[in-house]
C-alpha positions in Angstrom: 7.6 -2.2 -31.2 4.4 -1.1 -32.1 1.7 0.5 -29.5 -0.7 -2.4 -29.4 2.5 -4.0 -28.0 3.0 -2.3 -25.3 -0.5 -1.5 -24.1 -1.4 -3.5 -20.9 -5.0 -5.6 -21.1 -7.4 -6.7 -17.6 -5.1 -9.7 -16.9 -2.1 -7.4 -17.0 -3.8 -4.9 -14.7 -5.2 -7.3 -12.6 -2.6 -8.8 -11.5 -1.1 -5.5 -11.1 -3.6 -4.6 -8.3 -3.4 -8.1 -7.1 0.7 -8.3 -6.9 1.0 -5.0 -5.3 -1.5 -5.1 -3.0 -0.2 -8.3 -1.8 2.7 -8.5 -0.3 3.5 -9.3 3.4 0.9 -8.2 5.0 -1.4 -11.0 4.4 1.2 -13.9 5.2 1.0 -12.0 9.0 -2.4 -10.9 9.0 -3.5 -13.8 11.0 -1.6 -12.8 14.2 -2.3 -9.1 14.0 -5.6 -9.3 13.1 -5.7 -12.1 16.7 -3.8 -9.7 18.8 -6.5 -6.7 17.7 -9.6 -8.3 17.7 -12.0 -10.8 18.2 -13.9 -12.9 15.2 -16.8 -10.8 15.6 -15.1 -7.3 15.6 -12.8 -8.5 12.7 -15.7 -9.3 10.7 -17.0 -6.0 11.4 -13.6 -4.4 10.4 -13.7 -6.2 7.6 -17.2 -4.6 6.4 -16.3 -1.2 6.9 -13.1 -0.9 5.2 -14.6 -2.9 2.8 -17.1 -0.8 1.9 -14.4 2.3 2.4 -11.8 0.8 -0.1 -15.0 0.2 -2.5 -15.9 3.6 -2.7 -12.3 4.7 -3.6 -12.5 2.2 -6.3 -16.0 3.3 -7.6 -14.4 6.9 -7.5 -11.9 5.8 -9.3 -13.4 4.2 -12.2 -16.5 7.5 -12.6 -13.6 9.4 -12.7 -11.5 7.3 -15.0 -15.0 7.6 -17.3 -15.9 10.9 -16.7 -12.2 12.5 -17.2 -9.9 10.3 -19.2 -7.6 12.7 -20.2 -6.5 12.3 -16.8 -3.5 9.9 -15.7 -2.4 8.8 -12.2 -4.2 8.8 -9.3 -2.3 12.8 -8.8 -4.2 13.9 -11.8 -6.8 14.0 -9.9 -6.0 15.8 -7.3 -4.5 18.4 -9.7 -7.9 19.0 -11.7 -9.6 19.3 -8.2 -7.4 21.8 -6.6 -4.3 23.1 -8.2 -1.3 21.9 -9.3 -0.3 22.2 -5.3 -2.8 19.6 -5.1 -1.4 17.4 -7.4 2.0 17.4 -6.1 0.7 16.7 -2.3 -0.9 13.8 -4.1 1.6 12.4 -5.9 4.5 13.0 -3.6 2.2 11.1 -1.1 2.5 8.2 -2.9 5.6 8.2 -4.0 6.7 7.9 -0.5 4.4 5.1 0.4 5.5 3.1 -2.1 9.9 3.5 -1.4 8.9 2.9 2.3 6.6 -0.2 1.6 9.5 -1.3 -0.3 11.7 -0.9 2.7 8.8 -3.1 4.5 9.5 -5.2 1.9 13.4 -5.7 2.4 13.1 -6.7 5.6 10.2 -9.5 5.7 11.4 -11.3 2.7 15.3 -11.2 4.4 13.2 -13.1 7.5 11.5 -15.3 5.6 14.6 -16.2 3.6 16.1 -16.4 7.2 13.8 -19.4 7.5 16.3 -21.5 5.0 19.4 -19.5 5.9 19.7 -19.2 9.6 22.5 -16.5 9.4 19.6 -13.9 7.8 17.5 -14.5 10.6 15.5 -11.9 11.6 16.7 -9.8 8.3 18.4 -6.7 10.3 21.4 -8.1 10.5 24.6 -7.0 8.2 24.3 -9.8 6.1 20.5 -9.3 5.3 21.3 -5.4 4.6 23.8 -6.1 1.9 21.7 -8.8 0.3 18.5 -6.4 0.8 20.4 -3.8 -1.1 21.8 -6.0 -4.2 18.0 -7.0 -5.2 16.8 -3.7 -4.6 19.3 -2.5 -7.4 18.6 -5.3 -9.1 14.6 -4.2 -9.4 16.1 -0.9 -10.0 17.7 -2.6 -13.4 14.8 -4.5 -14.3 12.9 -2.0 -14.6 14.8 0.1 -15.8 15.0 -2.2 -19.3 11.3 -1.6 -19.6 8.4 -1.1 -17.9 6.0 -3.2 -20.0 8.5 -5.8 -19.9 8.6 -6.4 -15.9 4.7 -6.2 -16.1 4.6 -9.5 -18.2 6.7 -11.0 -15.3 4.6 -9.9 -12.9 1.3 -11.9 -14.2 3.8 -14.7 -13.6 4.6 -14.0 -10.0 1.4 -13.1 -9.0 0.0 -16.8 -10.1 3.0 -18.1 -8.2 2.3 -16.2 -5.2 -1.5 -17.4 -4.9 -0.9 -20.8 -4.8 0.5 -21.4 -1.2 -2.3 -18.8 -0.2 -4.9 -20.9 -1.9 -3.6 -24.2 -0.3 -3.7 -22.3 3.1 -7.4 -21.7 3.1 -8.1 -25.1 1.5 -6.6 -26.6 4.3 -7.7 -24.1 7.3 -11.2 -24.9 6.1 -11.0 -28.6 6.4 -9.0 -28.4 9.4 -12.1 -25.2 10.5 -14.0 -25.8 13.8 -17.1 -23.8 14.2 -17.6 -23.8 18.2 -13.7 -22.2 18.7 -14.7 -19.8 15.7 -17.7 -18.5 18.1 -15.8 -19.3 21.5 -15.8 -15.4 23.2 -17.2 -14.3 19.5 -17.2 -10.6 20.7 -13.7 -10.7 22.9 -15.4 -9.0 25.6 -15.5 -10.0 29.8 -19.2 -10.6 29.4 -19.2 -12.3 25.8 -21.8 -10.2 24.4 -21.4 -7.5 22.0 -20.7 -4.3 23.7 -20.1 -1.4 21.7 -16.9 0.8 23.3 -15.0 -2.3 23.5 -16.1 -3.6 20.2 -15.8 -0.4 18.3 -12.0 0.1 19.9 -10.9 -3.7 18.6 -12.0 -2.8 14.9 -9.7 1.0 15.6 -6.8 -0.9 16.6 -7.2 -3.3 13.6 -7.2 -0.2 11.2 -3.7 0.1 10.4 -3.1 -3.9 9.5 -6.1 -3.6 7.0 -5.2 0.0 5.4 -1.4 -1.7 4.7 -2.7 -5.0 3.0 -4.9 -2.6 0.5 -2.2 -0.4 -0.6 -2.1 -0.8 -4.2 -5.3 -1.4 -4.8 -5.1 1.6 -7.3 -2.4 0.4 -9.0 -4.4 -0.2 -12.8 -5.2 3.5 -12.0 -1.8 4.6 -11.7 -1.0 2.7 -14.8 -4.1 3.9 -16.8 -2.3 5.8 -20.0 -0.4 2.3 -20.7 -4.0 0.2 -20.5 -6.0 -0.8 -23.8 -8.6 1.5 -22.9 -9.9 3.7 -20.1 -12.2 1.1 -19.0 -10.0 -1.7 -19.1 -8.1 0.4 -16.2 -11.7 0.8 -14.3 -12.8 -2.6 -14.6 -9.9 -4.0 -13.3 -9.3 -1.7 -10.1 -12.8 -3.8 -9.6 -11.6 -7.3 -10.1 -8.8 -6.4 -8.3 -10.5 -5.3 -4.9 -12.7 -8.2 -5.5 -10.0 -10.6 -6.2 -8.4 -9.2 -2.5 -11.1 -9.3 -0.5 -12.1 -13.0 -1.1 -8.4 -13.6 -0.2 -8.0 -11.7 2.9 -11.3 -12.5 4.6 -10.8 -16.3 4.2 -7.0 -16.0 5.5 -7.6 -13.5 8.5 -10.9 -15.7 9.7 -10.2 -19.1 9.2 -7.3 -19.5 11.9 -10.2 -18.4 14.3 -11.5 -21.8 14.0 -8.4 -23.7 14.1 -7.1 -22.3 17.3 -7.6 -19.9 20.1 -6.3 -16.4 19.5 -3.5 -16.3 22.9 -1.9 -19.2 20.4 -2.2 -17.5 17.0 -0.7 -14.3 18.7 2.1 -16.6 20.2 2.9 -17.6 16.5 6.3 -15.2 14.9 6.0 -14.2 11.8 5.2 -14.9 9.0 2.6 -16.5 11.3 0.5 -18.1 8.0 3.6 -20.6 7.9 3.2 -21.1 11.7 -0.3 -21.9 11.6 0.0 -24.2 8.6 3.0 -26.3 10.3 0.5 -26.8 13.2 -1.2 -28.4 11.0 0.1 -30.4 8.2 3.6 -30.5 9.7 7.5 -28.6 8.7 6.4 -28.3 4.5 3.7 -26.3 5.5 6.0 -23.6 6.6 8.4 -24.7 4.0 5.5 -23.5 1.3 4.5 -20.3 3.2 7.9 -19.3 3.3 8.6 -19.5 -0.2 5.2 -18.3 -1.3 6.4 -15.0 0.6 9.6 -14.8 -1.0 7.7 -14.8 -4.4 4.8 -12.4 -3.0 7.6 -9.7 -2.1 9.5 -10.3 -5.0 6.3 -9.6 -7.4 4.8 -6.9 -5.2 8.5 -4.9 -4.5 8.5 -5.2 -8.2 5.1 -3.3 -9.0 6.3 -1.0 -6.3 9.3 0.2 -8.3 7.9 0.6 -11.3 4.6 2.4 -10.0 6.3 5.3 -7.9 8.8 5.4 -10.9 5.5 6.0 -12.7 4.5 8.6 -11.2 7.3 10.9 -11.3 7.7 10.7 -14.3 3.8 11.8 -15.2 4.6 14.7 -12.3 7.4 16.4 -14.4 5.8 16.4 -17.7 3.0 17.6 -15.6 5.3 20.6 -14.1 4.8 19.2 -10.8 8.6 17.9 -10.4 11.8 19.3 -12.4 12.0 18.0 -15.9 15.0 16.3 -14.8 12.4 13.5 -13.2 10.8 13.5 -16.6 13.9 12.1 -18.5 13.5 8.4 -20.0 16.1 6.3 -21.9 15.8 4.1 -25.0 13.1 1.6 -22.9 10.9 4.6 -22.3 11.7 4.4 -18.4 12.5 7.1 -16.0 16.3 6.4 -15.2 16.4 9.5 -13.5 13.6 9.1 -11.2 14.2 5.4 -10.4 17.9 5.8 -9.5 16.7 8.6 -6.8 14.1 6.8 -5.6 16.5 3.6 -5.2 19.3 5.7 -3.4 16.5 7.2 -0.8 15.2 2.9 -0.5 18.7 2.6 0.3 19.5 5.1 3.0 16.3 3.7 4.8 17.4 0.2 4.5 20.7 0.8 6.2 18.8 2.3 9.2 17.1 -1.7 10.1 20.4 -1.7 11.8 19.4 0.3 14.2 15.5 0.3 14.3 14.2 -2.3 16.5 10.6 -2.5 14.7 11.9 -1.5 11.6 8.7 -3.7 9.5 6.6 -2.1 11.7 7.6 1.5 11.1 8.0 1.2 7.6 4.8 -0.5 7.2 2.6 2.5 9.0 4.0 5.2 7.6 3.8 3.6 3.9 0.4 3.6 5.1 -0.4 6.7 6.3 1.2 8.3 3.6 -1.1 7.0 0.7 -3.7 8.5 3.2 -3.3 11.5 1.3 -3.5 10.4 -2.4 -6.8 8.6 -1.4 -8.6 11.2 0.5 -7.4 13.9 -2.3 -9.1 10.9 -4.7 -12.5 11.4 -2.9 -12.6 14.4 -2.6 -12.2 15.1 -6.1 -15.1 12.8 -6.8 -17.0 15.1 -4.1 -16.3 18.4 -6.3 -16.8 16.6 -9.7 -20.3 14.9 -9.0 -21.4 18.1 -7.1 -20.4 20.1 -10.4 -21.7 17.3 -12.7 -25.2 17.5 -10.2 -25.1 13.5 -9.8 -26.1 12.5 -6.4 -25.2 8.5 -6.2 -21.7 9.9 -7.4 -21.4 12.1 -4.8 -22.5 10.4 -1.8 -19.5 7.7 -3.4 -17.1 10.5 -2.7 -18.7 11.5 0.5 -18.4 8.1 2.1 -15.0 7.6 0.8 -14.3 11.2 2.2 -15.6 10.4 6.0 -14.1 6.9 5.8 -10.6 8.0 5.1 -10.7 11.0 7.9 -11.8 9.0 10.4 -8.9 5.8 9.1 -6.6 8.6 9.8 -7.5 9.6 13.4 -8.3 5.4 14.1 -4.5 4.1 12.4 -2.3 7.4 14.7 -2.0 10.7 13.9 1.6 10.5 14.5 2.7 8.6 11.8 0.5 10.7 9.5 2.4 13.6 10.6 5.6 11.9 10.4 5.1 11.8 6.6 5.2 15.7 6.4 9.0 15.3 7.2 9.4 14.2 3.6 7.3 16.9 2.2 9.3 19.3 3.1 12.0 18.0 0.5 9.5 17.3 -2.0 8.0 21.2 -1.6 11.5 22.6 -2.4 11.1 20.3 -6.1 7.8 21.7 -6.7 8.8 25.2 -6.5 11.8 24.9 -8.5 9.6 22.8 -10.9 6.6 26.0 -11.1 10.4 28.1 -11.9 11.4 26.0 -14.5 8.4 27.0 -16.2 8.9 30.8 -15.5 6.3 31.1 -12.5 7.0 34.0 -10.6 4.6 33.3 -7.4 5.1 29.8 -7.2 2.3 29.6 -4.1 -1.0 31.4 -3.8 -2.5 32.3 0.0 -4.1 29.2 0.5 -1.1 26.8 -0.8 0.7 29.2 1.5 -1.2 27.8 4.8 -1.3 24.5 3.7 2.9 24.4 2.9 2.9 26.2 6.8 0.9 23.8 8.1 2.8 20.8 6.6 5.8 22.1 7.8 4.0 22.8 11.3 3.4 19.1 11.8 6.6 17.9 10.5 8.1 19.8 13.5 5.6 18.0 16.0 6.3 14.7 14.6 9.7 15.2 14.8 8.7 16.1 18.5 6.6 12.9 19.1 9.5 10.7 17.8 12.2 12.1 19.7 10.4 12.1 22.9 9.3 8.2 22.1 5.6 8.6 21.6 6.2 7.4 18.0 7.3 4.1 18.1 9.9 2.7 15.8 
């Protein structure tokens, strides 16, 4: 197979960022965005973490242009500030994608609960066996190639936007205009007031952050793109292409109903809605749109974090045992260890009451730190390169994703370090592979203390319940 083959063009990448960006989150967004806020204080949401997610995406595609030898959103991170820094990047997302994949497992075994009542809820024994056979079955697939499961996954994501686009069809015939502005700021008085306004669009943070991750997904997969810009222009699309879709379905069932009733709705509560309104099929086709979502997005998400450990150990970031591929050119190694740690998680929905939930935030939180490491790069870069609009692009990612952190829980955040602790022990016998004798300087020697510090205090906040599961 020749290279022109296997290089990956805009509509490849596109629906990339599209597929594994979308997932479940957007066929629930309607009754957690209801339960958070009000129309006028999801709007405003909206705006800022639109124009947060934009700046990571403009960082990414100057930096793309400015430094492409660089691939994978780590590789930034590493040219910034060390190869420490690359690792706490990459390892960070690595971990958000296994555990949005865990997310994953258990929505789509609800919504297949929808047609098989014994699968119901999806923790039950049944749905943890099933769970686990097509997570090894994404583990094969890609496994047989990596270019080969992308051209699948243009297909799924085409499926997948059909129910969605039938939704907001619908939802805007159905639209009324005086519920939409009925209590438009959810306050006592009706009128906007700030504290309470500001503290709906906090407690909305976490629900948005989740339905972006993946947006820099034709990042990731830059080295296998037609060219450097292809990768850029299509992180573009792709936010584009997400934000038209999640704006109309998180505001339109404001005008159909009043929020106490959208709340009221289980999940997914996009089928809910849609039954209320066109009758049983309408849940029918949510239901199987979701199937297909998961399916296409739990898909990118195997092959992405796969992805990246494999760029970490021929980068000296991971042991070179992560860097091993077989005759398809895919990282056996690193997808079978990444499928057995899926696994272990999966089996605790057993006993996790809000396992989705869990799984969801701390996907979350984790790509917190490949993002913020993103911006900040961009920060150093334009500062060193003396360009001002650049920089104040990385400066307003920089703020937005600090104060994302503090407004989705710290405690989740922390959470995340637990995991690090494994991953530092690979990094160091990585830097000894290659004959390092100090494997950390000072400052990595703080930052490794302080990881370890608040691993320790989440460990803390969990057991003594102020971190929900």
């Amino acid at each position: 197979m020749s290279d022109n083959t296997k290089k990956l063009g805009v509509v490849a990448l596109v629906a990339m960022v599209i597929s594994s960006s979308i997932g479940s989150g957007i066929f629930g967004i309607s009754t957690d965005m209801a339960a958070s806020a009000s129309p006028g204080a999801a709007i405003i949401a909206w705006l800022i973490v639109g124009i947060g997610i934009l700046m990571l995406c403009l960082s990414f595609t100057n930096l793309i242009a400015k430094r492409p030898d660089l691939s994978g959103v780590f590789s930034y991170a590493q040219a910034g500030f060390g190869p420490f820094g690359g690792f706490i990047s990459g390892w960070g997302y690595w971990l958000s994608a296994w555990l949005g994949n865990v997310a994953f497992a258990t929505m789509m075994m609800s919504a297949i609960g929808y047609f098989v009542p014994p699968l119901k809820g999806g923790q039950n024994l049944l749905s943890i066996i099933i769970a686990s056979v097509i997570l090894w079955f994404m583990c094969f697939l890609v496994n047989k190639g990596i270019e080969g499961a992308a051209v699948i996954n243009v297909i799924i994501t085409i499926c997948k936007l059909v129910p969605l686009f039938i939704f907001a069809v619908i939802a805007i015939i159905f639209f009324k205009a005086d519920m939409f502005t009925a209590n438009f700021w959810g306050t006592a008085s009706g009128n906007f007031e700030v504290k309470d306004v500001f503290s709906q669009i906090q407690n909305t943070m976490m629900v948005l952050m989740w339905v972006f991750v993946g947006i820099e997904g034709a990042a990731m997969m830059a080295d296998r793109a037609e060219t450097k810009s292809v990768a850029a222009k299509s992180t573009v699309l792709g936010l584009v292409g997400l934000l038209i879709i999640y704006i109309l379905v998180s505001l339109l069932p404001y005008g159909l109903m009043d929020r106490a009733t959208i709340v009221e709705f289980g999940q997914p509560s996009m089928a809910y809605i849609l039954k209320e309104l066109v009758g049983p099929w309408g849940a029918v086709l949510i239901n199987l749109g979701l199937i297909i979502s998961i399916f296409g997005c739990w898909l990118s998400w195997t092959m992405l974090p796969a992805e990246t450990t494999l760029l970490m150990a021929k980068q000296n970031l991971l042991p070179k045992k992560f860097g091993e591929v077989n005759s398809a050119n895919s990282p056996t190694y690193s997808l079978v260890f990444m499928t057995i740690l899926t696994q272990l998680f999966i089996f605790t929905l057993l006993f996790t009451e809000k396992a989705y939930n869990f799984a969801y935030s701390l996907c979350t939180a984790a790509i917190f730190v490949s993002w913020i490491l993103v911006t900040m790069y961009q920060v150093k870069l334009s500062y060193q390169n003396k360009e001002t609009t650049q920089f104040l692009i990385g400066l307003l990612g920089c703020i937005f994703f600090v104060w994302a952190i503090y407004a989705s829980g710290l405690g989740y955040f922390l959470l995340c370090f637990t995991v690090y602790i494994l991953g530092i022990y690979f990094y160091a016998k990585a830097r000894k592979e290659i004959g390092c004798e100090k494997v950390f300087n000072k400052k990595e020697l703080i930052i490794a203390g302080l990881i370890v510090l608040g691993a320790l205090i989440a460990i803390y906040l969990l057991v003594t319940g102020q971190i929900a599961m």
